[in-house]
Phi, psi and omega in degrees: 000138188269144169217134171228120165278112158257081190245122192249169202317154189310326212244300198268013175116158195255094137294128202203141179205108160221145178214087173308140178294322172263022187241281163112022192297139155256127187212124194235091172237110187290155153290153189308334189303303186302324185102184175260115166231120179237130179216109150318111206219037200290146179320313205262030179208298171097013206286149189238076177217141195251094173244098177314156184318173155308319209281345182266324181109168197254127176232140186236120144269117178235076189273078200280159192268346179291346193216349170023065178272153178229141162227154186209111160220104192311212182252115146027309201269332191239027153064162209265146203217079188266101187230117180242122182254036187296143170295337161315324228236297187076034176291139208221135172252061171282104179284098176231157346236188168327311196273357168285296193095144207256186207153118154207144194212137191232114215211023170329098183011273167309325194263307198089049177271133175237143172179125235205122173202124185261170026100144154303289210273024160255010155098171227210100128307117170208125228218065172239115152311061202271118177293334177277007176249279187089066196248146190249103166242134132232142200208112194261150193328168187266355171286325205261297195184163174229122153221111209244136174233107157254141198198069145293108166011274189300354192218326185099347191321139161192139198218126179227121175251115164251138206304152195292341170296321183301319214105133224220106170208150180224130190216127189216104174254103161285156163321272172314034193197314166064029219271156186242121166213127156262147193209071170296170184300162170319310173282031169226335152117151186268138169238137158223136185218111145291113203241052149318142176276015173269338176248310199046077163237112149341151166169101137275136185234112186257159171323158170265014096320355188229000000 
């Protein structure tokens, strides 16, 4: 199996690109000056999400192809914009504006969809339960923590993004694969551990100060 690693220095942004030949997983994770971009790319799901500085606004694309859910939540200021597309369903969400603060609960038999988005400043919630998924946002001011949980069934995915000062980890199992990647901040050196169980391959990679 090919794994091609790409991580480039630290000051112009963090790079990491692997790529198992049946998956194609990708991960672009920027310096905070720059935002945060992580994109995922197993073939039969396709997930997609993209988080930008505060300053830029935060945008989350979650595109499984069965269901092509989509979210958009501009910066505060330009007020919050929520578009969820299963195709079964095509429910579409425009939130305006910030200073009231927003509560919307969707709640369809069949899917069970929640989605909760508060005010900036008590931080940005958002909770959707699809019962064959379970898919999990949650995302909190950018002073306190970004934390995103998707955990499809069938695959297990979960991804916790914490502010660039704490340290940045993502840990994405498929069953059959099992693959681990941690990513501390730059100055503390990227650990990444890839565990398919046919290979169990290991890579600490530290800062050229540590």
């Amino acid at each position: 199996m090919e794994y091609s690693l790409d991580i480039h220095p630290p000051e112009p942004g963090i790079f990491i690109d692997i790529h198992p030949p049946e998956y194609g997983i990708f991960i672009d994770i920027c310096t905070p000056e720059h935002g945060i971009f992580i994109d995922i790319h197993p073939p039969e799901h396709g997930i997609f999400i993209d988080i930008c500085t505060p300053e830029h606004g935060i945008f989350i694309g979650i595109h499984p192809p069965e269901h092509g859910i989509f979210i958009d939540i501009h910066p505060p200021e330009h007020g919050i914009f929520t578009d969820i597309h299963p195709l079964e369903h095509g429910l579409f969400i425009d939130i305006h504006p910030p200073e009231h603060g927003i509560f919307i609960d969707i709640c369809t038999p069949e899917k069970g969809i929640f989605i909760d988005i508060y005010t900036p400043e008590h931080g940005i919630f958002i909770d959707i339960h699809p019962p064959e998924h379970g898919i999990f946002i949650d995302i909190h001011p950018p002073e306190h923590r970004i934390f995103i949980d998707i955990h499809p069934s069938e695959h297990g995915i979960f991804i916790d993004v914490h502010p660039p000062e704490h340290g940045i980890f993502i840990d994405i199992r498929p069953p059959e694969h099992g693959i681990f990647i941690n990513i501390h901040p730059p100055e503390h050196g990227i650990l990444i551990d890839i565990c398919p169980p046919q290979h169990r391959i290991f890579i600490d990679i530290c800062t050229p100060e540590h």
